[in-house]
C-alpha positions as a printed NumPy array, in Angstrom:
array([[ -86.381,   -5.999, -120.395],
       [ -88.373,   -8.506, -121.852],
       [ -90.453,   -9.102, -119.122],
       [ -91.344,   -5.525, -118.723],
       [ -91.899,   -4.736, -121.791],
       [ -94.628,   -7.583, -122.142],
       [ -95.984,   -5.92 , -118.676],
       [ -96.862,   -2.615, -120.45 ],
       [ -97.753,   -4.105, -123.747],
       [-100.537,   -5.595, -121.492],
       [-101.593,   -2.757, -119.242],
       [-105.338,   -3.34 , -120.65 ],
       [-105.297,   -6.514, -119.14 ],
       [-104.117,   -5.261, -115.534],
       [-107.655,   -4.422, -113.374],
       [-107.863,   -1.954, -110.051],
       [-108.535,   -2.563, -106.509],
       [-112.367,   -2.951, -108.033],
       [-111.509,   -5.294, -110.822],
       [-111.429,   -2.386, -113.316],
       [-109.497,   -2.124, -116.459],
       [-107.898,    0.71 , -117.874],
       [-110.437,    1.036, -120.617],
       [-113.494,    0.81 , -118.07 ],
       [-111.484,    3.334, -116.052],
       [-111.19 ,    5.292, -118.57 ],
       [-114.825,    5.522, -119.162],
       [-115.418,    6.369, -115.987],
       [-113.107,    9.691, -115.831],
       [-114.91 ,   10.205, -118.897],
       [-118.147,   10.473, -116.725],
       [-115.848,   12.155, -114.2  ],
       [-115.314,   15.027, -116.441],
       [-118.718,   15.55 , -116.983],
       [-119.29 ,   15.841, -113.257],
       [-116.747,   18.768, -112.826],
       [-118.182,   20.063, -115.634],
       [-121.335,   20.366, -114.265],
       [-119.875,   21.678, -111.377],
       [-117.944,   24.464, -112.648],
       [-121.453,   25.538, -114.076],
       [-123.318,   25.203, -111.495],
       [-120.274,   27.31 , -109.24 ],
       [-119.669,   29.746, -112.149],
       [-115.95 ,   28.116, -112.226],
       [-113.761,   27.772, -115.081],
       [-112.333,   24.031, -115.633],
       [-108.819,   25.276, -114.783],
       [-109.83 ,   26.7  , -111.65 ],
       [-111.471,   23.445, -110.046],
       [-108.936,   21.513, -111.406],
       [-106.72 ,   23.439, -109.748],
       [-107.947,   23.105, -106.157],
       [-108.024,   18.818, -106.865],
       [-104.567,   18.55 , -108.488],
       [-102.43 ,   20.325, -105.322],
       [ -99.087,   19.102, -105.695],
       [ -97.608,   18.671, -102.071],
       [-100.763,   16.273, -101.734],
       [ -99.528,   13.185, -100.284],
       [-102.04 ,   11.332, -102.038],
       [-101.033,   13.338, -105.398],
       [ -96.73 ,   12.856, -104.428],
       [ -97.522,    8.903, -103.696],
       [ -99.495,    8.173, -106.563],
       [ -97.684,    9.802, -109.456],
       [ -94.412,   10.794, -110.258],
       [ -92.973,   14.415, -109.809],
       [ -92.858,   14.785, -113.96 ],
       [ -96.111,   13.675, -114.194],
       [ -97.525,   16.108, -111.485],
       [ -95.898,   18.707, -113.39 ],
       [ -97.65 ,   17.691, -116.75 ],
       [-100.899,   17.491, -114.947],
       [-100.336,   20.844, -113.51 ],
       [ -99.203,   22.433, -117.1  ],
       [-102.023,   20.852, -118.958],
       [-104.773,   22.426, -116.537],
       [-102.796,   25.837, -116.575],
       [-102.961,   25.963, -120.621],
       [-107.274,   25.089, -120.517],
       [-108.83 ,   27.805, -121.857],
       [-111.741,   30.014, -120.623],
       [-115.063,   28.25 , -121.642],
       [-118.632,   29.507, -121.985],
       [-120.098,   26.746, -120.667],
       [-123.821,   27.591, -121.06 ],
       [-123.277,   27.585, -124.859],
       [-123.274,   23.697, -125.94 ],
       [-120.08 ,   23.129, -128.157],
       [-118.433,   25.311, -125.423],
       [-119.566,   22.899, -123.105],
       [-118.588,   19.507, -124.872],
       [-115.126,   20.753, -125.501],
       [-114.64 ,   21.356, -121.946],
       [-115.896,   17.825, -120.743],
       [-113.399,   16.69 , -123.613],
       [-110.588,   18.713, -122.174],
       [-111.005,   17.709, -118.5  ],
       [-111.048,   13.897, -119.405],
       [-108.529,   13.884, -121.488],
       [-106.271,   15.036, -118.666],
       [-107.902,   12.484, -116.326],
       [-107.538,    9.47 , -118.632],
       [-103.559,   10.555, -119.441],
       [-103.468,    9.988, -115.382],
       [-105.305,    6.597, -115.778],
       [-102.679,    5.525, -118.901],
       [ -99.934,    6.495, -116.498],
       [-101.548,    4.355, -113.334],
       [-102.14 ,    1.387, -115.46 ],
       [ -98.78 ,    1.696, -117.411],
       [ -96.925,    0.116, -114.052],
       [ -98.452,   -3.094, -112.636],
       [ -96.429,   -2.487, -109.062],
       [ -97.7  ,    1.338, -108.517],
       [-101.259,    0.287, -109.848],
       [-100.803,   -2.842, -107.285],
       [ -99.603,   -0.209, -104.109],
       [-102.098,    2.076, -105.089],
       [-104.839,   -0.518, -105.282],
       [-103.839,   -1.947, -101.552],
       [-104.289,    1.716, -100.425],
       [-107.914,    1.846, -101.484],
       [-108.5  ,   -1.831, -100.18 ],
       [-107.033,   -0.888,  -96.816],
       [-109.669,    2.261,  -96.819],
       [-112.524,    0.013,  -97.786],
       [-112.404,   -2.722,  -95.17 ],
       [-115.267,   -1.186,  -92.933],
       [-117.461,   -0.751,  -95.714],
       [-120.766,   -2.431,  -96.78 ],
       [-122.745,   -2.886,  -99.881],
       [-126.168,   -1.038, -100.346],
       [-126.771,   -1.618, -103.968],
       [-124.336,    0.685, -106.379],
       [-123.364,    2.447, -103.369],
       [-121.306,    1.635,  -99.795],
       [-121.594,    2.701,  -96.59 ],
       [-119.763,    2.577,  -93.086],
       [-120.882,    3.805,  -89.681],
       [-118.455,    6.273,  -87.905],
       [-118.295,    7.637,  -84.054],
       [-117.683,   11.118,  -84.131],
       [-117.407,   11.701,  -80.376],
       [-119.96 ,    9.77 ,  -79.622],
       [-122.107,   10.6  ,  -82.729],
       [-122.743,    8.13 ,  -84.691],
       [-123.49 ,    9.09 ,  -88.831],
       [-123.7  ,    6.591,  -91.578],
       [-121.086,    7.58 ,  -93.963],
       [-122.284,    6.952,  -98.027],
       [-119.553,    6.526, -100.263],
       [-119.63 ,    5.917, -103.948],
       [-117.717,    3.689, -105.561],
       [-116.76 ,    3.255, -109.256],
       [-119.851,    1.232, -110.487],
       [-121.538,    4.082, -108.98 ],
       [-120.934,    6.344, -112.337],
       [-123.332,    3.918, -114.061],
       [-125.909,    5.548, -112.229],
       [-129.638,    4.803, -113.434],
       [-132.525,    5.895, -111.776],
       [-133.546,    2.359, -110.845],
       [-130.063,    1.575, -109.038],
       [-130.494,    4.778, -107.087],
       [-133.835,    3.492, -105.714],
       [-132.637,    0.486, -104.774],
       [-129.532,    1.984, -103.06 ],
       [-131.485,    4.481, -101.443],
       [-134.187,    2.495, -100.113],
       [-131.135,    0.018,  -98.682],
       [-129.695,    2.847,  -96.816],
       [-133.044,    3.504,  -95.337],
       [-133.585,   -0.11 ,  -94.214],
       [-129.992,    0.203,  -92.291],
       [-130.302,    3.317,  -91.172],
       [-133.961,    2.064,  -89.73 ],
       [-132.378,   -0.648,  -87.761],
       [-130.042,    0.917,  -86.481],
       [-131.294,    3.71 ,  -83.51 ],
       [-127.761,    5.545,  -82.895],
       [-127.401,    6.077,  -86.352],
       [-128.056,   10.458,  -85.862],
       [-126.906,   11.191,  -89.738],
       [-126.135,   10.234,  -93.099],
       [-123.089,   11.796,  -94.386],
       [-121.044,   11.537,  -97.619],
       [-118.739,   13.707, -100.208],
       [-118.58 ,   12.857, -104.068],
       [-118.704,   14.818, -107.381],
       [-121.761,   12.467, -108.223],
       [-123.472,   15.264, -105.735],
       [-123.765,   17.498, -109.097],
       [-125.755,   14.256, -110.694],
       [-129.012,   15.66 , -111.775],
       [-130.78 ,   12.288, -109.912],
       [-128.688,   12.643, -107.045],
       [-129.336,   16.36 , -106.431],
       [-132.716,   15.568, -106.275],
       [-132.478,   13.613, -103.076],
       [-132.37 ,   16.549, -101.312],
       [-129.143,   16.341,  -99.541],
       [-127.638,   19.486,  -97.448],
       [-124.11 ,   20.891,  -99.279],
       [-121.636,   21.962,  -96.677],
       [-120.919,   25.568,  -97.493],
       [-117.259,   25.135,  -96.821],
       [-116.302,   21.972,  -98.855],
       [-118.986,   23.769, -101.909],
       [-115.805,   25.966, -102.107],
       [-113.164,   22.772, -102.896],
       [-113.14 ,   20.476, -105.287],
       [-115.537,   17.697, -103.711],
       [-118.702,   18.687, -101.74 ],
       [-119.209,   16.974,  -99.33 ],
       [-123.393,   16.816,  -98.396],
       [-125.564,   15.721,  -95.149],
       [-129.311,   14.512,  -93.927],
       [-130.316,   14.417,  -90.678],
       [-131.856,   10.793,  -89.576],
       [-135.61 ,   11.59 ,  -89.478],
       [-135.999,   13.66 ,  -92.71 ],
       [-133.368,   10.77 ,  -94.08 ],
       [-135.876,    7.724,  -93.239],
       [-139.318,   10.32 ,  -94.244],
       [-138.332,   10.825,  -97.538],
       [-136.795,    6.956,  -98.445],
       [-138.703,    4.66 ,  -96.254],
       [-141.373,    3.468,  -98.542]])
């Protein structure tokens, strides 16, 4: 009892499969929040409604990662947001309030258990073996039927986004994607998508996914390496 107790009294201390900490994590669904905020703008969506669409609860990833009661207490809190008007400002703020306060009562509940954090940290590792570094961001190449498209994806640190870590990422993915002749496509799905300095890259939105809760986006390889090979 002892032993447990100490465990939670010292959740702080516990880190991710990334080496974050609850408080950093929570920072980052803070940022999060903003993104479907922006979102829901941008899609003339209510906060409840997106929400709805990423918290599905016969999810496996939802049903392995969180407990029954707490899917249910996710699911109530999103049904009781209100309507927003998000083009007014306070409107606005109170929403991207709203929406991270539900995502950092998920990150208190991760962190509150070091062997769930632990299982669900081993999940993401066992996703990210492929992958490489290209800056903030991370890449791996995948065969789809003998088409080969380098895959972006966007890991935590990624949030921190500046316009000088963008470059730098950017002009990394180039240099691969450069070296590499079969590489036909660069792929990727994220919320960062509705990042003002990511939308300007110019990546294509795939209608369908536009209509979930994560877009996912695309660039053929030659306008890819004319607009980022500098």
């Amino acid at each position: 009892m002892e032993e447990r107790e100490h465990e939670l009294g010292n959740k702080e201390e516990l880190k991710d499969a990334f080496g974050v900490d609850l408080e950093r994590r929570k920072e980052m669904m803070d940022l999060d929040a903003e993104l479907v905020v922006r979102r829901c703008l941008r899609k003339k969506l209510q906060p409840r409604e997106l929400l709805k669409l990423k918290f599905d609860p016969t999810d496996p990833f939802m049903i392995g990662r969180y407990s029954e009661e707490k899917i249910h207490e996710t699911l109530e809190s999103v049904d009781n947001l209100r309507d927003y008007d998000l083009k007014e400002k306070t409107d606005y703020e109170q929403a991207v309030d709203a929406v991270g306060l539900i995502f950092n009562n998920l990150a208190e509940f991760e962190f509150a258990d070091q062997g769930r954090l632990r299982h669900a940290s081993e999940g993401i590792m066992e996703s990210m073996k492929n992958q490489k570094e290209a800056g903030i961001l991370q890449y791996e190449l995948r065969n789809k039927d003998g088409h080969i498209s380098l895959m972006i994806h966007v890991p935590p640190q990624a949030e921190n986004l500046t316009r000088g870590k963008l470059r730098e990422a950017r002009q990394r993915l180039a240099e691969v994607v450069k070296n590499d002749v079969s590489i036909e496509e660069i792929e990727g799905s994220s919320l960062l998508l509705e990042h003002p300095l990511v939308r300007k890259l110019g990546f294509e939105i795939d209608q369908e996914s536009d209509e979930g809760f994560t877009p996912n986006f695309h660039m053929a390889r030659e306008e890819f390496l004319e607009r980022f090979t500098h």
